[in-house]
N, C-alpha and C positions, 0 to 999 in steps of 0.2 A: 366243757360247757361253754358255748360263744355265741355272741348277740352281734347283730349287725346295730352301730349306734349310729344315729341320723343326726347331722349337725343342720343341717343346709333350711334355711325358713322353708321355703316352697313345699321341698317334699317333707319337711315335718306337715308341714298344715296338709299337705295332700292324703299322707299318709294316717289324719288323726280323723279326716272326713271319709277316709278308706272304707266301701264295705266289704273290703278283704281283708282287713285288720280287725283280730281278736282280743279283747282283753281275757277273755273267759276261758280258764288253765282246762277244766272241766269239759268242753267241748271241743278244744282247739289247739289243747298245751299237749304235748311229747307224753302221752300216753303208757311208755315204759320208767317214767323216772317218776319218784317218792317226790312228791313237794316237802316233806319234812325232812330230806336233804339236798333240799335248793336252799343257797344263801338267802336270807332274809328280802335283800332287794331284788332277788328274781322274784318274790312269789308275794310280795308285799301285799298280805292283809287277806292273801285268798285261803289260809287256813285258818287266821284269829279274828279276820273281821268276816267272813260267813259270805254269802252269796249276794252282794251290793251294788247299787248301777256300775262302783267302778270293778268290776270284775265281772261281766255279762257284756253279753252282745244281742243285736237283734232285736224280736218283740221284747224277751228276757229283760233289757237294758232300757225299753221306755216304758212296759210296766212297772219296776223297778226306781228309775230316774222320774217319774211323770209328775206322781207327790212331790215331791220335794223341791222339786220348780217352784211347783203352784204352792205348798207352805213355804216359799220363803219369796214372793212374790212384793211386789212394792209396798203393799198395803203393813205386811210385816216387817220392810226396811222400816217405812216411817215411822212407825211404829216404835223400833227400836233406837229410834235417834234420840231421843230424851233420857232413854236407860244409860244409853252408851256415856250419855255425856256427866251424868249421875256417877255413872264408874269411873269415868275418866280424872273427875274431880274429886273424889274420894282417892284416889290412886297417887294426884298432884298433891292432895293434903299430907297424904301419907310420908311422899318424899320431901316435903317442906319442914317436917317435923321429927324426920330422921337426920342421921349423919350427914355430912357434906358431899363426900367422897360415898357416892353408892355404885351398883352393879345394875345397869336399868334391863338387863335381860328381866333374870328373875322378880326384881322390885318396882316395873315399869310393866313392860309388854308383856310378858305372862302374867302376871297380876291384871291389867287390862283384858285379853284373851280369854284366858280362863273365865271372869265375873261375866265377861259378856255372854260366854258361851250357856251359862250357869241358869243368867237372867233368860237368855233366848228361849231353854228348852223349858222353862219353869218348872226347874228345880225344886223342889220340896223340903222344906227341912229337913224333914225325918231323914230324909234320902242323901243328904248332904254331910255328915260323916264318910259314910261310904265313900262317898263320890270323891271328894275329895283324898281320900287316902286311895285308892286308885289311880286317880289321876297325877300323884305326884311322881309318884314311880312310871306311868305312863309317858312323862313328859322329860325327864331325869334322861341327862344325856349320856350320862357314864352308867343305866341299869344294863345287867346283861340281859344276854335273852332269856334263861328264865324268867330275872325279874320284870323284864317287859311283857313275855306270858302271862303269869301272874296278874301283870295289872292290867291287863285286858280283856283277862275273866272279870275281873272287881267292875270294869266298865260296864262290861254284858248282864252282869250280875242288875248292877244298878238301873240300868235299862231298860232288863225287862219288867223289874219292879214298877220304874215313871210310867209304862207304856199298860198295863195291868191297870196302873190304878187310875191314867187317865182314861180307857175303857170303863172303869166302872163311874168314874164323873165326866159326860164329857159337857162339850159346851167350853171349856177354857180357854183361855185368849194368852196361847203361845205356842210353840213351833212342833210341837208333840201333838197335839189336839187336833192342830192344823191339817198335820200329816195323816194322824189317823181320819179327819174328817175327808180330804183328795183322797186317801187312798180305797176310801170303802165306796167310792162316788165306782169304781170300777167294776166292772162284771164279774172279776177274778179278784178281790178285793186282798191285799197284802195280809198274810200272817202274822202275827206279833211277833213271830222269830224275824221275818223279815223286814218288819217296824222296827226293830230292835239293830238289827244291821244296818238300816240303811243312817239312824241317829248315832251309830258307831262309825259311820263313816263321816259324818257331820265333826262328828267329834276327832276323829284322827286326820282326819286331812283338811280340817279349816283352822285348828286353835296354832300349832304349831309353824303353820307355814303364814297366819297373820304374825305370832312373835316376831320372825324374821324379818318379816314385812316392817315392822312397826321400827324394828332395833336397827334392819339396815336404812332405811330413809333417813332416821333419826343421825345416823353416823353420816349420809351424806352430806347433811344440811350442817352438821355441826364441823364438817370440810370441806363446807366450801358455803364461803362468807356472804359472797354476793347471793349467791341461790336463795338461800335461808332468810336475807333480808326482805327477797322478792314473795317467797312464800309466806312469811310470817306475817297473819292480818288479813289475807286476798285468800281466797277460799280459793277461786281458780289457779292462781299461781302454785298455790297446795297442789292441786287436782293434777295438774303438769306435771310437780317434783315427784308424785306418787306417779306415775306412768315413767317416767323417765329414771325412777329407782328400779321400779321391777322391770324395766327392759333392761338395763344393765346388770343387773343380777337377780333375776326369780327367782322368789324362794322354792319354790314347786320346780324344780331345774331341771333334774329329767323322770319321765313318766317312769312308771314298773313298766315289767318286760310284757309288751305283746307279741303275738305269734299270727305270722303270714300264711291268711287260709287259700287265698288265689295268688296268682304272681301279678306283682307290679311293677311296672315300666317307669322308671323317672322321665319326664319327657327333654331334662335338660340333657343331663349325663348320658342318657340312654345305659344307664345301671340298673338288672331288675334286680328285685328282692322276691327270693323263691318262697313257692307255698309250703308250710312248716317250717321256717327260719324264726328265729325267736328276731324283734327289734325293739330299741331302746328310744325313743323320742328325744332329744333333749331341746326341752323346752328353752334353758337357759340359753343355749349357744345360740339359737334362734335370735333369741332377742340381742345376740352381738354380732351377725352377720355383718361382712360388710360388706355385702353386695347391699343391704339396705342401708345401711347406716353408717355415714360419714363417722370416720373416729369414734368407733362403735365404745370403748372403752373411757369415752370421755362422757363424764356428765354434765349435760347440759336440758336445765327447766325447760329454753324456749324451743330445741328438735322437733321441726317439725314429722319426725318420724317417731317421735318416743312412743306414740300410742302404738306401734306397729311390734308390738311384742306378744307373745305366747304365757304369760305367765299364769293365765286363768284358762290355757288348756285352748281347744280349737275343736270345732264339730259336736259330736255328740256327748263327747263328754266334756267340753265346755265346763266350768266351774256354774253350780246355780245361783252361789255364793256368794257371787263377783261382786253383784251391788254393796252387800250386805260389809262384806271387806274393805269394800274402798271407803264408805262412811267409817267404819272403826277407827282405818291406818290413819287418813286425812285427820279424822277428829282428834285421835288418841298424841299424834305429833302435832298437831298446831295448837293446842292445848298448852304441851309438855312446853315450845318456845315463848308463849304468851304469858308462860309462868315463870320460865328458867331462861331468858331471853342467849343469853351470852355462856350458855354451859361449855365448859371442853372435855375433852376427850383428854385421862390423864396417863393415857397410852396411847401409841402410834400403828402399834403392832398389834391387831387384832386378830386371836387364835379362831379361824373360820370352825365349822360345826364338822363332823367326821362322814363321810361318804359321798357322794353325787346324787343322792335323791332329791335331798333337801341344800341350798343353803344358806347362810345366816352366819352371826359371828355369837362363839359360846357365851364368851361374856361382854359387858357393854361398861368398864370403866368411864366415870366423869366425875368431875368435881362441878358441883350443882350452883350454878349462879343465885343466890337470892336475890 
């Protein structure tokens, strides 16, 4: 089993705006092979997370995608900027009144992520047992894959439950209500099963890949002195270090595998890529080309190129998210230094996360400045 992987920016972005490029296994994927014997990251989420914009192509992919723009649209960023900052500070008190020496993965940025995600979808009490015991195993970077099964059903479980009962109240004012309110505006109005997938895709591919977000900017700023000085305070300056983290290292690094339904001509290389090849995007390498970017490996706040990264994806499946993300990352870190001004890092050597889909660093040692 072999994928063609695409480092090079151009024909990544060319290739993700492609209408010869499938994400959809079901219409487009190798027709003789079991997806329950493709590794995990070939077939990421097209048999536990169900039929979601990211796995469609075509009309399929913007009835699908078309809600979910429109619920999570400005009006619901603003929205969300007084929760965020509500969690953000309950999250700072928490670490103010623990140990010295903490692990900001788990007791910072997933703590952050997670509540946010919690608040956005409005969550229910009732429903938040569940939820949360599903999600811990969800997120758990050492579960196997049954127990990552397992907590995927609990997610689905819970899902269809929010989505049920926002159906029978609606009118609510958060991201579930929202969805179902875009999505019935359609002539072909979304299923709950597919309400329910596309808030599972909300959920697997925005909480984890902000952690990273959050935990790698945090590790930048707290290595390298001048940067952190410039960010700390200056919203804009923030706004730069977040672009110039996630082009040096996206946490969303390389896309799951699509599959070439026409052939494509690179116009640099004059390399095609045949119809029924499986490719890999990678988003990461993108953002360290250095046909763009000067000392692609060096972080630098003021690059005038750092916004020229892939990290929220290109073309139609773009992240919808994006907004929503960069208020979290920006706030949840310029928070944590206005708190902890002078934190370090009480290790050098940070164990990176396991695979090329994602990445991020497992744990996040510091001894906390009060």
């Amino acid at each position: 089993m072999t994928a063609r992987l695409v480092l090079n920016r151009d024909l990544v972005k060319l290739l993700s705006s492609s209408p010869h490029v499938s994400r959809d296994w079901g219409r487009h994927g190798p027709a003789h092979e079991d997806k329950q014997d493709v590794p995990w990251y070939w077939a990421w989420s097209v048999e536990t997370a169900g039929q979601n914009a990211l796995n469609s192509y075509g009309d399929a992919h913007n009835r699908l995608r078309t809600p979910i723009v429109l619920a999570l649209a400005r009006r619901r960023v603003d929205a969300m900027e007084p929760v965020i900052e509500e969690i953000v500070s309950a999250a700072l008190g928490a670490l103010a009144d623990g140990p010295s020496t903490v692990d900001l993965v788990p007791l910072y940025a997933l703590t952050v992520a997670h509540q946010v995600v919690i608040r956005l979808l409005g969550m229910p009490a009732e429903l938040l047992p569940a939820f949360h015991a599903a999600a811990a195993g969800l997120f758990a970077t050492d579960a196997s894959a049954e127990e990552m099964a397992s907590s995927m059903q609990g997610i689905r479980d819970v899902l269809a439950e929010l989505v049920a009962l926002r159906r029978a109240q609606p009118g609510g004012d958060d991201l579930v209500s929202d969805l179902i309110r875009e999505a019935d505006k359609d002539v072909r109005p979304l299923t709950d099963e597919e309400l329910r997938d596309q808030l599972l895709l909300v959920i697997t591919a925005g909480v984890e890949t902000t952690v990273h977000a959050i935990g790698t900017l945090l590790v930048d700023l707290m290595t390298h002195d001048e940067a952190r000085s410039q960010a700390t305070g200056s919203k804009e300056a923030m706004a730069d270090a977040l672009e110039e983290s996630l082009r040096r290292q996206s946490p969303a690094a390389a896309v799951p595998t699509r599959f070439m339904i026409e052939d494509v001509t690179d116009p640099v290389s004059g390399v095609t890529l045949h119809a029924g090849e499986r490719v890999i995007l990678h988003l990461g390498a993108a953002g360290t080309d250095p046909d763009v970017h000067e000392a692609p490996d060096t972080f630098d706040i003021t690059r005038d190129t750092s916004r020229q990264h892939l990290a929220f994806g290109h073309g139609p499946h773009f992240c919808p998210g994006a907004a929503l993300a960069r208020l979290e990352i920006t706030t949840a870190v310029s928070r944590f230094f206005e708190r902890f001004p002078t934190t370090r890092l009480t290790s050098t050597s940070l164990e990176p996360v396991e695979g090329f889909i994602l990445t991020g660093h497992k744990s996040i040692p510091v001894q906390l400045a009060r």
